[in-house]
N, C-alpha and C positions, 0 to 999 in steps of 0.2 A: 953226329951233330945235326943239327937243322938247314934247310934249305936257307940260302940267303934269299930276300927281296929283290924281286927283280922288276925293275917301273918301264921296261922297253917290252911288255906284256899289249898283246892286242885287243881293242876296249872291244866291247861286247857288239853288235851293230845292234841302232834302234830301229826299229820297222817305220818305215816311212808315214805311216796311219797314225805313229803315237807322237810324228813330227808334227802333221797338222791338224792335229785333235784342240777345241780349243775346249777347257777344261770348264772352264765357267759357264758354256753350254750344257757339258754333259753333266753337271751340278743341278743346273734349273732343271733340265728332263727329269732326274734322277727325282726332284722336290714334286714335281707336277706327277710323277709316279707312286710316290710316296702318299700324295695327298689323294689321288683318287683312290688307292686301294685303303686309304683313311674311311674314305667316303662310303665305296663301299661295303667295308666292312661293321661301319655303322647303320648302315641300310638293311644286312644282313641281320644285326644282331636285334633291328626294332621287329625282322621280319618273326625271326624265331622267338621272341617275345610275346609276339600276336599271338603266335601260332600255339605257345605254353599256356597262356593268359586263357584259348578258347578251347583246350586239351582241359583246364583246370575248372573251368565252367560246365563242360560237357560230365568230368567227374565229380560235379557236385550237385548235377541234375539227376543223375545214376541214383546216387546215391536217396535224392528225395526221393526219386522212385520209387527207391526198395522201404524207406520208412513209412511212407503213404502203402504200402504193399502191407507192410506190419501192421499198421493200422485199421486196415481196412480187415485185413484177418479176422480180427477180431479175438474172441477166446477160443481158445483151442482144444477140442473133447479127445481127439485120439492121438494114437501114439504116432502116426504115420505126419496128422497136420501140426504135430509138436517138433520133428523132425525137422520139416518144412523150415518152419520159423527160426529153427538155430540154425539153417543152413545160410536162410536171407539173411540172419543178423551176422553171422560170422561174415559175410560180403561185404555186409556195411563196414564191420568194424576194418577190413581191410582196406574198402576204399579210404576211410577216414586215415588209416594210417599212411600210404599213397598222401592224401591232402596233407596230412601232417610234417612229414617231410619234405613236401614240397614250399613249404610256408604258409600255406590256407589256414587259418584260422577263424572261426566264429566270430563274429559282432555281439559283444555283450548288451543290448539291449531294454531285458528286461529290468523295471523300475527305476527306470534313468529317465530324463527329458529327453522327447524325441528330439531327434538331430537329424535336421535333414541330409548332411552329407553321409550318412552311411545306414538312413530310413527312409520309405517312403509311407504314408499312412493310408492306410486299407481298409479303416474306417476306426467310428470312435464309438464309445461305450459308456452311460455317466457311471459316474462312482463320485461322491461327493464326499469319500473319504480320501480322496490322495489330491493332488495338485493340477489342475487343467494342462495335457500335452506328457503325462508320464507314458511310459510304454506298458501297455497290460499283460499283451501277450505279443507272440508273432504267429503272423500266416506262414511268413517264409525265413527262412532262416539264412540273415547278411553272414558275406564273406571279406576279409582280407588277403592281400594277395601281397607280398610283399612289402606289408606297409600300405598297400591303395586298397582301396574299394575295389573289390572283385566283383560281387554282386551285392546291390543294395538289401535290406532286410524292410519285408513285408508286414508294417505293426498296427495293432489296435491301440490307439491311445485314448485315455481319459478323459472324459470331459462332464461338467457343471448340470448339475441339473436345472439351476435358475440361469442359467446363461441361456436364452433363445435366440434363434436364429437371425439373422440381419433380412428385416425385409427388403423389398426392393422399394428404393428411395421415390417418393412422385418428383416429377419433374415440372416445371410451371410451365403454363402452358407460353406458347410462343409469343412475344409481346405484337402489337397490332403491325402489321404489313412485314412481317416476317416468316421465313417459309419455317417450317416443323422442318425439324430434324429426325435423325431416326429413331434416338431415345425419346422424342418426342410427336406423339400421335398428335394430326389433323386435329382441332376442337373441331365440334359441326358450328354452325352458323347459323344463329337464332333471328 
């Protein structure tokens, strides 16, 4: 059969430290611990973000490198500078694949209205067949980086051929016992 219950058993001793511990103390420490390794594990994660964000910049710089490198090649007469070129393009296409999986994506730009959030304009060109501010071409080619602007994109946009320039406005001259300002030249004094 089984042991019977025995209640004249002797209770365990508590350590005298767990007698005067007061518990609602070691609660708040435990929060104020809780919260800075909050803190800085959010400090960490904007760190390693910089640091991806300028990893993801760096390979996208590489990469125009190697396309301006194609470009500059030019046509290619032998077998040896043919060679070359699928060597540089198979790099690219690797880096690109690196950017692709990372979330880099290209800024679709052309023929859309420039946008300054993810354009900056590098100059303009008339065409008096499409609309003043469309994108023509690009210098440089914008990036996405998770949804943000990684890098802005470099573009040519459209513009009017009867639209001319804004001249610089005259200013009247200062009225009598008034000093000239700096938009406003001295008159001489007849």
């Amino acid at each position: 059969m089984t042991d019977r219950l025995v209640f004249d058993d002797p209770f365990f001793r508590v350590p005298q430290g767990a007698l005067e511990a007061n518990p609602v103390q070691a609660m708040w420490a435990l929060l104020r611990r809780t919260s800075t390794l909050e803190r800085e594990l959010a400090e960490e994660k904007q760190r390693a973000t910089a640091e991806m964000r300028q990893l993801m910049l760096d390979l996208v710089s590489l990469y125009d490198t190697l396309t301006a490198l194609i470009e500059r090649r030019g046509v290619v007469t032998n077998a040896q500078g043919a060679d070359m070129v699928r060597s540089i393009i198979s790099l690219g296409r690797q880096i690109l694949a690196i950017l692709k999986r990372q979330g880099v994506e290209p800024i679709a730009t052309i023929g859309k209205p420039y946008d300054a959030a993810t354009s900056d304009i590098a100059g303009t060109e008339v065409r008096d067949d499409l609309r003043p501010g469309t994108v023509i071409r690009e210098v440089q080619v914008g990036y996405l980086w998770q949804g943000e602007v990684l890098r802005k994109a470099q573009v040519i946009v459209s513009a009017r051929s009867d639209v001319k320039p804004d001249a610089p406005a005259e200013t009247p001259p200062p009225a009598e016992g008034e000093a000239p300002t700096l938009a406003q030249p001295p008159t001489p004094i007849a």
